[in-house]
Predicted model as a PDB file, atoms N, CA, C, CB and O in Angstrom, pLDDT in the B-factor column:
MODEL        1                                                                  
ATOM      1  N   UNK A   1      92.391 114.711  82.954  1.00 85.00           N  
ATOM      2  CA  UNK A   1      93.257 113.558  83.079  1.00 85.00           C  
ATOM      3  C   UNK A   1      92.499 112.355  82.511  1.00 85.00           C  
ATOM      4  CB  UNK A   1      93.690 113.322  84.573  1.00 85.00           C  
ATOM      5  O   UNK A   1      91.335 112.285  82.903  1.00 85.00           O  
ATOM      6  N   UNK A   2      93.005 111.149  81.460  1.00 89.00           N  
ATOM      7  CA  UNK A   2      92.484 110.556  80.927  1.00 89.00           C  
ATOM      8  C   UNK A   2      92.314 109.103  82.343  1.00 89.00           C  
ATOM      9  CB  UNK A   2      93.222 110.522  79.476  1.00 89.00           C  
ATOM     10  O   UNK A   2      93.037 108.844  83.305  1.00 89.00           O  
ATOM     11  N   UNK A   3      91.236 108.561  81.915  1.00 93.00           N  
ATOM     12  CA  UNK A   3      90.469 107.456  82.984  1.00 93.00           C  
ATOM     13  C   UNK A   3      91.674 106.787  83.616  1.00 93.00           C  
ATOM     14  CB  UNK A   3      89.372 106.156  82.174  1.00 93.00           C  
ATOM     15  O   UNK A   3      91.864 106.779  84.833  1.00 93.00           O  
ATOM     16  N   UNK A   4      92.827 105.983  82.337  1.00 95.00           N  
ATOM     17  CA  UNK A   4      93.838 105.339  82.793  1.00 95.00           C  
ATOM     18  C   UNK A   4      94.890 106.191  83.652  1.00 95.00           C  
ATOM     19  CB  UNK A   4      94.392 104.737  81.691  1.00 95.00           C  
ATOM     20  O   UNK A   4      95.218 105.921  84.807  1.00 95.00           O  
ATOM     21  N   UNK A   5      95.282 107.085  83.019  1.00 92.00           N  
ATOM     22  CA  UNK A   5      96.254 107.871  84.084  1.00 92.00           C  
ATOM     23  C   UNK A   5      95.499 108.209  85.820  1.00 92.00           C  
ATOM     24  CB  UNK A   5      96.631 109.587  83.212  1.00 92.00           C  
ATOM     25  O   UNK A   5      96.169 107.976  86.825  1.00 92.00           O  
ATOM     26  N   UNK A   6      94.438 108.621  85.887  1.00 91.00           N  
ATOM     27  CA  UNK A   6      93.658 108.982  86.765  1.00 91.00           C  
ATOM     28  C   UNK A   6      93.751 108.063  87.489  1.00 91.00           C  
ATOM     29  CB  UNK A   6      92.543 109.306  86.475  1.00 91.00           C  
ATOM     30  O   UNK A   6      94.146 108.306  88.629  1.00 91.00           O  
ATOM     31  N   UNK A   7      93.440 106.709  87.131  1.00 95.00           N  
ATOM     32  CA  UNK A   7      93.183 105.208  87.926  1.00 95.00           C  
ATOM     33  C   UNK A   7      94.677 105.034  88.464  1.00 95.00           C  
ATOM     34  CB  UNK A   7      92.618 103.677  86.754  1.00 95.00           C  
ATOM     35  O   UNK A   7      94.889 104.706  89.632  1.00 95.00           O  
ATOM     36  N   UNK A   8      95.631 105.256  87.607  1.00 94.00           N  
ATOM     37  CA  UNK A   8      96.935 105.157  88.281  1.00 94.00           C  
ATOM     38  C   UNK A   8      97.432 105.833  89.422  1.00 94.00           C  
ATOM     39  CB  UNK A   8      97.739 105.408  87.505  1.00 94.00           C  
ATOM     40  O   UNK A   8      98.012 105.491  90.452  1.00 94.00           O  
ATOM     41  N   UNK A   9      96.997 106.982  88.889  1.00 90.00           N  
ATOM     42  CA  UNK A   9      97.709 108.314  90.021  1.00 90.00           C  
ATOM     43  C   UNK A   9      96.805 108.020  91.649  1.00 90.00           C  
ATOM     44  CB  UNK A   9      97.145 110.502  89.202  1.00 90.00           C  
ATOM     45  O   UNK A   9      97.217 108.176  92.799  1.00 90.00           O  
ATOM     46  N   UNK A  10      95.370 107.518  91.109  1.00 91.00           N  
ATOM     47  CA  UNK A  10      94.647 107.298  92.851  1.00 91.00           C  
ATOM     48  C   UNK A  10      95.494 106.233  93.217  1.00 91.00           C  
ATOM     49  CB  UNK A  10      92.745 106.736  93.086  1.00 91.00           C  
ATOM     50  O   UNK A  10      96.083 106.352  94.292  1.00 91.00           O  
ATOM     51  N   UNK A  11      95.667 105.278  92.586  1.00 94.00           N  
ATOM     52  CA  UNK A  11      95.928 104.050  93.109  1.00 94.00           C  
ATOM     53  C   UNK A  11      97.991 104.459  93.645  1.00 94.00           C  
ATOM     54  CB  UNK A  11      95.469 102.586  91.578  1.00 94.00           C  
ATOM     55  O   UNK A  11      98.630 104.035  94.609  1.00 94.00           O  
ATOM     56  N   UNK A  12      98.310 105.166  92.794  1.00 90.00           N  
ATOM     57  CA  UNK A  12      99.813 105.612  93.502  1.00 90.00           C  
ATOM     58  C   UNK A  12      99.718 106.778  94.710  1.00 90.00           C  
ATOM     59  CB  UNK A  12     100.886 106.333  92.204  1.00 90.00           C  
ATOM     60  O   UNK A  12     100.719 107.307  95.193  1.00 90.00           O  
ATOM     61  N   UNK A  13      98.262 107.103  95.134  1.00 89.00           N  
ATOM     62  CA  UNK A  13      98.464 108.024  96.099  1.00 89.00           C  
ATOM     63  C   UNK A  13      98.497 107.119  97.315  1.00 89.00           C  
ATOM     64  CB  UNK A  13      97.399 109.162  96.113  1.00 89.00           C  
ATOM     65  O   UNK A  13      99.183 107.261  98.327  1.00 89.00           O  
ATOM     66  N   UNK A  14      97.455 105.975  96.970  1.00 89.00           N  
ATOM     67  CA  UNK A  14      96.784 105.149  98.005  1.00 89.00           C  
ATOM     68  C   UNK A  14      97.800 104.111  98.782  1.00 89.00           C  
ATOM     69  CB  UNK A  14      95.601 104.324  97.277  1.00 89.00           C  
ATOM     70  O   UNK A  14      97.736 103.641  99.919  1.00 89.00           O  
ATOM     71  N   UNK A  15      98.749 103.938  97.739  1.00 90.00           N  
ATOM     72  CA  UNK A  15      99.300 103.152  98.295  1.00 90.00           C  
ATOM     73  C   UNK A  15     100.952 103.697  98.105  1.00 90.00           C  
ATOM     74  CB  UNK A  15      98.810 101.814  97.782  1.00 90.00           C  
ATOM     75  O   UNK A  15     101.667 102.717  98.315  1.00 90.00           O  
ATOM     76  N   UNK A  16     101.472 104.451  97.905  1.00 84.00           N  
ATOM     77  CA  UNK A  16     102.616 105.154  98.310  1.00 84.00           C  
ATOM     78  C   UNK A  16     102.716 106.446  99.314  1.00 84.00           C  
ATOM     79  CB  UNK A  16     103.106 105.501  97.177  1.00 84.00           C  
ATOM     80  O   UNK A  16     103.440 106.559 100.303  1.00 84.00           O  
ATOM     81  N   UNK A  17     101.614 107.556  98.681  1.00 83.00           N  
ATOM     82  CA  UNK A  17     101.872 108.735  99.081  1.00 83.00           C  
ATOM     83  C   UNK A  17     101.175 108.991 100.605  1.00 83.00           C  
ATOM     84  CB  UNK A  17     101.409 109.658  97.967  1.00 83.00           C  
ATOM     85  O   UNK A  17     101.628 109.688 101.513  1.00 83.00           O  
ATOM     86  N   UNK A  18      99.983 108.235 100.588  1.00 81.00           N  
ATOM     87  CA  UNK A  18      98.880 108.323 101.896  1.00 81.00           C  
ATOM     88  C   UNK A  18      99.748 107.747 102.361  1.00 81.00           C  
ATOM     89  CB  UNK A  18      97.321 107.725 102.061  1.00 81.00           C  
ATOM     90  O   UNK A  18     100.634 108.558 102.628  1.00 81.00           O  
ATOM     91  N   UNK A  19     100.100 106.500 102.701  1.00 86.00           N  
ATOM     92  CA  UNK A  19     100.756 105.901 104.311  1.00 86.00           C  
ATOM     93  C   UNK A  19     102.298 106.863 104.770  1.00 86.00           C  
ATOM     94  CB  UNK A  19     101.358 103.769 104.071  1.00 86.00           C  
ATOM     95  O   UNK A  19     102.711 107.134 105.897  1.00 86.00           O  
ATOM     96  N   UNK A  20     102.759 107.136 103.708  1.00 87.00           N  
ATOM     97  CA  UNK A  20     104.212 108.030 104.117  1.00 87.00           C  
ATOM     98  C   UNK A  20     104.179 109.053 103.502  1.00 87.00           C  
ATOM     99  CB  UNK A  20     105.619 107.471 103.798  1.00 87.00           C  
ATOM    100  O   UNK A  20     104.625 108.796 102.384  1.00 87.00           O  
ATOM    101  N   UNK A  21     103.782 110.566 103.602  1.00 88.00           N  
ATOM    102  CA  UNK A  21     103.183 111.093 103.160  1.00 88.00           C  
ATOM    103  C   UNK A  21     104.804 112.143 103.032  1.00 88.00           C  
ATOM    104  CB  UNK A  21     101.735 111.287 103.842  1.00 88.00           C  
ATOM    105  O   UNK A  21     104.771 113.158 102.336  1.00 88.00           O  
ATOM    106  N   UNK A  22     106.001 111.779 103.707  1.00 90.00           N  
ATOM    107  CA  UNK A  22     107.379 112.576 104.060  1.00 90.00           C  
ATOM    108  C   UNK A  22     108.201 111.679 102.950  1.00 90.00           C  
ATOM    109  CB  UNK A  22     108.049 112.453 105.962  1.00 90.00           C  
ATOM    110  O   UNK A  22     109.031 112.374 102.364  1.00 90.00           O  
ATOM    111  N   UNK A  23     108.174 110.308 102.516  1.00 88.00           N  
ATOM    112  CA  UNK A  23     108.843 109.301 101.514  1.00 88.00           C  
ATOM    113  C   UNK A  23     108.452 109.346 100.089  1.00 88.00           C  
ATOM    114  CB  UNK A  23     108.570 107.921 101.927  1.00 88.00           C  
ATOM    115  O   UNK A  23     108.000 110.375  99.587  1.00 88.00           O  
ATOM    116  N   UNK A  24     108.673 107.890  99.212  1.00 85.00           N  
ATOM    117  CA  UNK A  24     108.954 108.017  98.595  1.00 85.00           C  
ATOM    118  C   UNK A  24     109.084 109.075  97.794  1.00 85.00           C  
ATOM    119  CB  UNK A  24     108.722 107.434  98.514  1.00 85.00           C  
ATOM    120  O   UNK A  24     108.113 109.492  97.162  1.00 85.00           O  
ATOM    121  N   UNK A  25     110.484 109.738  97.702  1.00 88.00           N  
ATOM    122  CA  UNK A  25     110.783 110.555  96.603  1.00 88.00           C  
ATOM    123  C   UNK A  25     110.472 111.787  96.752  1.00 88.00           C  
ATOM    124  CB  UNK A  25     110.261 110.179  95.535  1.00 88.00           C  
ATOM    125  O   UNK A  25     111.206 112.610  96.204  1.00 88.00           O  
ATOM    126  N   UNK A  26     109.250 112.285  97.567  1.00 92.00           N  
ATOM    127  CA  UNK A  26     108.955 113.729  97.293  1.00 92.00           C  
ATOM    128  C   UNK A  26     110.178 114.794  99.120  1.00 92.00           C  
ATOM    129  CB  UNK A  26     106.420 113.856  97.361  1.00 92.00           C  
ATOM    130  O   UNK A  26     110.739 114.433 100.155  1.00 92.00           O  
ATOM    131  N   UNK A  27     109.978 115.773  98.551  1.00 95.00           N  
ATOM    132  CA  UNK A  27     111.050 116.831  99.117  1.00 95.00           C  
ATOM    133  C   UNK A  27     110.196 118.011  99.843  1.00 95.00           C  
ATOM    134  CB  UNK A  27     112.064 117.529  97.783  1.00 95.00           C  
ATOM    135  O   UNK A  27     109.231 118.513  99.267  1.00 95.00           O  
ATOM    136  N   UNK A  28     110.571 118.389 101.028  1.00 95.00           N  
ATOM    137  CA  UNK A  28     110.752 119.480 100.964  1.00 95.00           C  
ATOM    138  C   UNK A  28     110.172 121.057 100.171  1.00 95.00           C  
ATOM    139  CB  UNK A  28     111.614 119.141 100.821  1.00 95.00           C  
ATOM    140  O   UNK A  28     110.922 121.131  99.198  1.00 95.00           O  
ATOM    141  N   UNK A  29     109.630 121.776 100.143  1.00 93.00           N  
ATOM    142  CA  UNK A  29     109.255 123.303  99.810  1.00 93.00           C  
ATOM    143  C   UNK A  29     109.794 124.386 100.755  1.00 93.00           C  
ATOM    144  CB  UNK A  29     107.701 123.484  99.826  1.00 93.00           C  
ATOM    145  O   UNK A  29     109.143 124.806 101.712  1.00 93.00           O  
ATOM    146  N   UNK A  30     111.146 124.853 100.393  1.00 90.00           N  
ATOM    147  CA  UNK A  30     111.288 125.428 101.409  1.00 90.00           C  
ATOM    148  C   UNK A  30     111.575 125.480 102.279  1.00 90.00           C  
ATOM    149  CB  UNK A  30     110.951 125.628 101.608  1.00 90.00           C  
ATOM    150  O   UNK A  30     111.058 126.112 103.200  1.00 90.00           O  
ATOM    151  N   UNK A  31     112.488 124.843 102.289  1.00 88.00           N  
ATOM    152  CA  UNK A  31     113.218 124.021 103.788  1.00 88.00           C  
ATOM    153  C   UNK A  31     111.706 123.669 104.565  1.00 88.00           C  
ATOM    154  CB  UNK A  31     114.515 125.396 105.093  1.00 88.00           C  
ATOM    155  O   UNK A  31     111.962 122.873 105.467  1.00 88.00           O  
ATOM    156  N   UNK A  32     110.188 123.987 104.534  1.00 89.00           N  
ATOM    157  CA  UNK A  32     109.187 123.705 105.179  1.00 89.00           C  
ATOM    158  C   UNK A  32     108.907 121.773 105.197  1.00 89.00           C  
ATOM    159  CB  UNK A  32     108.047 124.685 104.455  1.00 89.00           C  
ATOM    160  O   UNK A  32     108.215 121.111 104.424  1.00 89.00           O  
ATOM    161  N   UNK A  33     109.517 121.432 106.065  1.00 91.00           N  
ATOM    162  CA  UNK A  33     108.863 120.199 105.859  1.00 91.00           C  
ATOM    163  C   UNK A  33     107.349 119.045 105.279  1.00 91.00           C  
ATOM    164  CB  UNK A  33     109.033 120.161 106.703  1.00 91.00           C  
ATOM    165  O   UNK A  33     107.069 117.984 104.722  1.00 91.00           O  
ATOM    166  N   UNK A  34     106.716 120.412 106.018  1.00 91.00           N  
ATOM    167  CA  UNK A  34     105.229 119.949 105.987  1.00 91.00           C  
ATOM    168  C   UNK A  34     104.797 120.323 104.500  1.00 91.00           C  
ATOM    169  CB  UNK A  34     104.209 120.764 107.214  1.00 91.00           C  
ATOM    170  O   UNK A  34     103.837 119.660 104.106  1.00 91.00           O  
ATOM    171  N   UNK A  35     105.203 121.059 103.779  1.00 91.00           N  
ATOM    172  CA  UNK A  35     105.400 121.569 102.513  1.00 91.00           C  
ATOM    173  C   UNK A  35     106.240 120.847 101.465  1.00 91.00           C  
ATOM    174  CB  UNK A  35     105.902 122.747 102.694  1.00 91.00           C  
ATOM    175  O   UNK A  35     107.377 121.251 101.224  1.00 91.00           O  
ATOM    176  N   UNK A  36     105.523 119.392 100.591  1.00 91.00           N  
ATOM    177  CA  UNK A  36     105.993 118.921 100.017  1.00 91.00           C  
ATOM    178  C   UNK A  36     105.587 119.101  98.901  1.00 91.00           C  
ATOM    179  CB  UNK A  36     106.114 118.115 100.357  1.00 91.00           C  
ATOM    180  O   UNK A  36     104.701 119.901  98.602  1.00 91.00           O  
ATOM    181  N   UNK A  37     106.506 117.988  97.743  1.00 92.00           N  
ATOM    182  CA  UNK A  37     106.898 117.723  96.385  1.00 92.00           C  
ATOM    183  C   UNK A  37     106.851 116.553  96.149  1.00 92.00           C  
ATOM    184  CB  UNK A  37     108.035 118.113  96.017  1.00 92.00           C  
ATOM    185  O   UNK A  37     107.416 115.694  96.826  1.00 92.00           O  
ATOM    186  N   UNK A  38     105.980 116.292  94.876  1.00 92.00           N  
ATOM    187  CA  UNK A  38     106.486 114.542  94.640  1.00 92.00           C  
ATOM    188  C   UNK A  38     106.031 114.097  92.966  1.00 92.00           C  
ATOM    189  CB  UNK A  38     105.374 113.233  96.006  1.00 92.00           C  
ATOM    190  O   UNK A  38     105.590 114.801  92.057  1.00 92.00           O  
ATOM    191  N   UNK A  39     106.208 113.284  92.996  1.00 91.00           N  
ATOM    192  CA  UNK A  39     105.636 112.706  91.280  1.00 91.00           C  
ATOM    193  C   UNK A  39     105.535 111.622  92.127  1.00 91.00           C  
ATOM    194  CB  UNK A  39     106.734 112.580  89.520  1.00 91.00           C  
ATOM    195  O   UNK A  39     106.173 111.145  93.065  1.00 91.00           O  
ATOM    196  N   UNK A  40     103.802 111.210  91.043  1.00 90.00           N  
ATOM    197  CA  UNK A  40     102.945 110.161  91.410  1.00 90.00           C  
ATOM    198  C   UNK A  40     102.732 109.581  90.384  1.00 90.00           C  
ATOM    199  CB  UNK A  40     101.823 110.436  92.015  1.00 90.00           C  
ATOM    200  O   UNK A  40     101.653 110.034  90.001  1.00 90.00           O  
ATOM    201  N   UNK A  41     103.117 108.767  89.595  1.00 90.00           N  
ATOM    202  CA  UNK A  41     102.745 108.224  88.505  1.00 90.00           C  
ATOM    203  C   UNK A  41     103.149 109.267  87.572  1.00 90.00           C  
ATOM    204  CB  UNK A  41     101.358 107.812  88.489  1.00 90.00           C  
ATOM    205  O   UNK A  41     102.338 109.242  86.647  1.00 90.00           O  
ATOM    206  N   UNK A  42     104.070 110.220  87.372  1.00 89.00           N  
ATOM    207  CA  UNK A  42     104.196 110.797  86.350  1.00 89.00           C  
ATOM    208  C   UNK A  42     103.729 112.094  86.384  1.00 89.00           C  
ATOM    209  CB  UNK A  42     103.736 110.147  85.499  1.00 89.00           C  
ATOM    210  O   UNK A  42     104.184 112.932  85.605  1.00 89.00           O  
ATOM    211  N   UNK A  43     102.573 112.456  87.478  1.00 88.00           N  
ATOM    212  CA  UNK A  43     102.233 113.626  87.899  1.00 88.00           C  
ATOM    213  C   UNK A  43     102.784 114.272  88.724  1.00 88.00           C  
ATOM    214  CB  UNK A  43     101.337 113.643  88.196  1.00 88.00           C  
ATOM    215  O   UNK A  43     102.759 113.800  89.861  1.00 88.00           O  
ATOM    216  N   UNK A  44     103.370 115.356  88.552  1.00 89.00           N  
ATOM    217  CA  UNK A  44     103.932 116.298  89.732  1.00 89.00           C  
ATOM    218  C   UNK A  44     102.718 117.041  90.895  1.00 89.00           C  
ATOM    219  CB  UNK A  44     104.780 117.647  88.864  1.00 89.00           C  
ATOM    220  O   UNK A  44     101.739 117.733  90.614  1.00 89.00           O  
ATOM    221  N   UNK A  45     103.229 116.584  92.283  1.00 89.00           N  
ATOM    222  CA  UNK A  45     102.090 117.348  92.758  1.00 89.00           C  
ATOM    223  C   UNK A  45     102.718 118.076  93.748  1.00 89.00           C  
ATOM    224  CB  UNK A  45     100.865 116.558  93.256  1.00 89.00           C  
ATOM    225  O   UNK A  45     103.883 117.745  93.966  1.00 89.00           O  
ATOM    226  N   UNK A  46     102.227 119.049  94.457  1.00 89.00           N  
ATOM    227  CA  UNK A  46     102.450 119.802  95.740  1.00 89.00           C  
ATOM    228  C   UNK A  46     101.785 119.446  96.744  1.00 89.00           C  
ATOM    229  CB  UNK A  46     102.230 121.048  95.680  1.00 89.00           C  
ATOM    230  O   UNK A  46     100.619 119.225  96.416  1.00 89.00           O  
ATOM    231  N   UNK A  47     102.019 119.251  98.057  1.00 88.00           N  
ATOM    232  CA  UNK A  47     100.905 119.447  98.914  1.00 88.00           C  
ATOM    233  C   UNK A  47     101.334 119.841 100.188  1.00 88.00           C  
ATOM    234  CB  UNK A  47     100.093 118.304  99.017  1.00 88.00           C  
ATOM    235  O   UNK A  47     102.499 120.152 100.438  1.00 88.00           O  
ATOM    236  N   UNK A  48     100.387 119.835 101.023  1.00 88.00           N  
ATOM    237  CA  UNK A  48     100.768 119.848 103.068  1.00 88.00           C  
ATOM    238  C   UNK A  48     100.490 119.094 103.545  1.00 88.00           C  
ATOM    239  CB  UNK A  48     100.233 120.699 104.137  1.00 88.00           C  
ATOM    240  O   UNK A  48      99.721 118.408 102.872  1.00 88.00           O  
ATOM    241  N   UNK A  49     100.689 118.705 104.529  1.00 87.00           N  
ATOM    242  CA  UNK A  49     100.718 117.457 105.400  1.00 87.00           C  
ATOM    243  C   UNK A  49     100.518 118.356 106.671  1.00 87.00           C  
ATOM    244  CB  UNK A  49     102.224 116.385 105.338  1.00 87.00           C  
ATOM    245  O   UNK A  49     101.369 119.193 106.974  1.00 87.00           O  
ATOM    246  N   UNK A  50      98.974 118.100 107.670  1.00 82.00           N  
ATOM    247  CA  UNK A  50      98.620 118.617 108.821  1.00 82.00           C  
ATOM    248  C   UNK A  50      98.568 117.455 109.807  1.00 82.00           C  
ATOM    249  CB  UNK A  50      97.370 119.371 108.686  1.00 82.00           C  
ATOM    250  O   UNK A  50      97.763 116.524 109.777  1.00 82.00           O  
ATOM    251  N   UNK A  51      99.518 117.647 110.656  1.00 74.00           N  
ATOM    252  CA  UNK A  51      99.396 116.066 111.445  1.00 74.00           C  
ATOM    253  C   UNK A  51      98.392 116.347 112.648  1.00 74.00           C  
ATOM    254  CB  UNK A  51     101.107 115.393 112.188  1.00 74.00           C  
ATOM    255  O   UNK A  51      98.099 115.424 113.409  1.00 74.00           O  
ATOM    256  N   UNK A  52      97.854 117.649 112.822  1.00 76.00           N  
ATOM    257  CA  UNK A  52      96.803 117.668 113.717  1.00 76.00           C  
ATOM    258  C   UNK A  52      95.564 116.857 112.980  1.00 76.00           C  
ATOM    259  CB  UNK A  52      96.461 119.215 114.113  1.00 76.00           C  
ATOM    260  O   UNK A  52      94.769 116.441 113.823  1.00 76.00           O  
ATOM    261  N   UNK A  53      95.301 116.620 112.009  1.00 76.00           N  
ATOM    262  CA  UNK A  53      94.246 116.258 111.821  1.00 76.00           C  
ATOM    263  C   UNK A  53      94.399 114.748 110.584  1.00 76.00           C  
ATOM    264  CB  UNK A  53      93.469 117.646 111.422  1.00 76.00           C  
ATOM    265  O   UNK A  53      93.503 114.019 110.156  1.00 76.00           O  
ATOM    266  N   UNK A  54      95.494 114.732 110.381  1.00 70.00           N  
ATOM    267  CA  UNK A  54      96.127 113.786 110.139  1.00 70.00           C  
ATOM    268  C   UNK A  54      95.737 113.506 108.585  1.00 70.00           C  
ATOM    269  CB  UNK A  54      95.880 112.773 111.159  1.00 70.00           C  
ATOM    270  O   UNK A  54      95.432 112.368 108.231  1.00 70.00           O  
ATOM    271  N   UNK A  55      95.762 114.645 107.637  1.00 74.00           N  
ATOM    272  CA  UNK A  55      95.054 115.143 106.301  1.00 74.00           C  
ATOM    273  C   UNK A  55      96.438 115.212 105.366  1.00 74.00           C  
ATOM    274  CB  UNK A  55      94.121 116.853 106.478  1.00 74.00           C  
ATOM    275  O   UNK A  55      97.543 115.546 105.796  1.00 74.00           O  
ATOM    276  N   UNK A  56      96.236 114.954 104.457  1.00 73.00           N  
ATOM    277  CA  UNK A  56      97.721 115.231 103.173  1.00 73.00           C  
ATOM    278  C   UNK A  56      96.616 116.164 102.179  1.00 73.00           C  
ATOM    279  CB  UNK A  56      98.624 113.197 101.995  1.00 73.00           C  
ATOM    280  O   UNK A  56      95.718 115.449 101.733  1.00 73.00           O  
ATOM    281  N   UNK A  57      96.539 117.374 101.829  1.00 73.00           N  
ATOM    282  CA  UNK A  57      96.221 118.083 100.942  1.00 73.00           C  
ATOM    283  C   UNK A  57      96.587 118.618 100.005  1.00 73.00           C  
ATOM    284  CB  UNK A  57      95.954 118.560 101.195  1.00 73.00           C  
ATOM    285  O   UNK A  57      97.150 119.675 100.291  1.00 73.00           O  
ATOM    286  N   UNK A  58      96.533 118.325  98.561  1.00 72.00           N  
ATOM    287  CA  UNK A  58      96.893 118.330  97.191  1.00 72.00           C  
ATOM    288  C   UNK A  58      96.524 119.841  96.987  1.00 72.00           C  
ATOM    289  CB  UNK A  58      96.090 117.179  96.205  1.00 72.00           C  
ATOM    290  O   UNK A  58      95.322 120.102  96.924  1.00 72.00           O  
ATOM    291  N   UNK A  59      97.518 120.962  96.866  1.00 67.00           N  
ATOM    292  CA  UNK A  59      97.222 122.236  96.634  1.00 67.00           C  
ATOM    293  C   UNK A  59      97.586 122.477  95.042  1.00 67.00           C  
ATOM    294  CB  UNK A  59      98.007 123.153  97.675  1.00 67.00           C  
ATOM    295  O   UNK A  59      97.338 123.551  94.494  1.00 67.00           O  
ATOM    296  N   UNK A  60      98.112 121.525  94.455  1.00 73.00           N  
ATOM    297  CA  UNK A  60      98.550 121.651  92.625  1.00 73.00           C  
ATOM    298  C   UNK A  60      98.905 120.657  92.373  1.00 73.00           C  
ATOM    299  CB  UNK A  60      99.686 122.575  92.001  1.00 73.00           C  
ATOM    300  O   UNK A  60      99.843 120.120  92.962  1.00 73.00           O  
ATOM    301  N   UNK A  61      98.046 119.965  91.123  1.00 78.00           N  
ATOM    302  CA  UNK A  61      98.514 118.870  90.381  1.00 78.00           C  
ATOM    303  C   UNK A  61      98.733 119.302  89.188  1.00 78.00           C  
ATOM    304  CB  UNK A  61      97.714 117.786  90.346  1.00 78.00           C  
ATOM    305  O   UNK A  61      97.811 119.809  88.550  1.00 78.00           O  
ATOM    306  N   UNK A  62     100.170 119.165  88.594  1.00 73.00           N  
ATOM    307  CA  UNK A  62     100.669 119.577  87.477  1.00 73.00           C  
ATOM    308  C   UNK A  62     101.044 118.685  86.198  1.00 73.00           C  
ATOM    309  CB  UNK A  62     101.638 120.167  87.883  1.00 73.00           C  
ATOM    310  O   UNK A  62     102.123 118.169  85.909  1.00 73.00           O  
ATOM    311  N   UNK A  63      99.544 118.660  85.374  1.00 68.00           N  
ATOM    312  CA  UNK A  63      99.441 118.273  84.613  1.00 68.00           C  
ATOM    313  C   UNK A  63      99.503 118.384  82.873  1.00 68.00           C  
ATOM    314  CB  UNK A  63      98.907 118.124  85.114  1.00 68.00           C  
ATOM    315  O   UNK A  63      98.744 119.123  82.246  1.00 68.00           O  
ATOM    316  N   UNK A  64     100.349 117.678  82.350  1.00 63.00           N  
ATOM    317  CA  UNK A  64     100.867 118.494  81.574  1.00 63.00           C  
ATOM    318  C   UNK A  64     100.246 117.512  79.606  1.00 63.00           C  
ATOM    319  CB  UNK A  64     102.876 118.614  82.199  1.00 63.00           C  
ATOM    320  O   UNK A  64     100.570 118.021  78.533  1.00 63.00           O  
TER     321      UNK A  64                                                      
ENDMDL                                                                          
END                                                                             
């Protein structure tokens, strides 16, 4: 991922995807809630959301 896109995508995790990790925009996997979808700046990503430990984990960033 080039420096600028990279700088974007942290800075769109930090401040969209980390505080509401169920909002903007991303869905669902599976009717699994905790099993989401989203585009972050243009990047498609997957992840889980463990509220025991209160972690959002990026299992595929699909970069193209």
């Amino acid at each position: 991922m080039e420096p600028a896109l990279r700088t974007r995508f942290d800075a769109g995790m930090r401040t969209l995807l980390i505080p509401d990790p169920y909002g903007h925009g991303s869905a669902p996997i599976d009717r699994d809630e905790d099993r989401r979808e989203a585009t972050v700046s243009g990047v498609v990503i997957r992840y889980y959301v463990s509220h025991s430990v209160l972690t959002v984990t990026v299992v595929r960033v699909v970069f193209v």
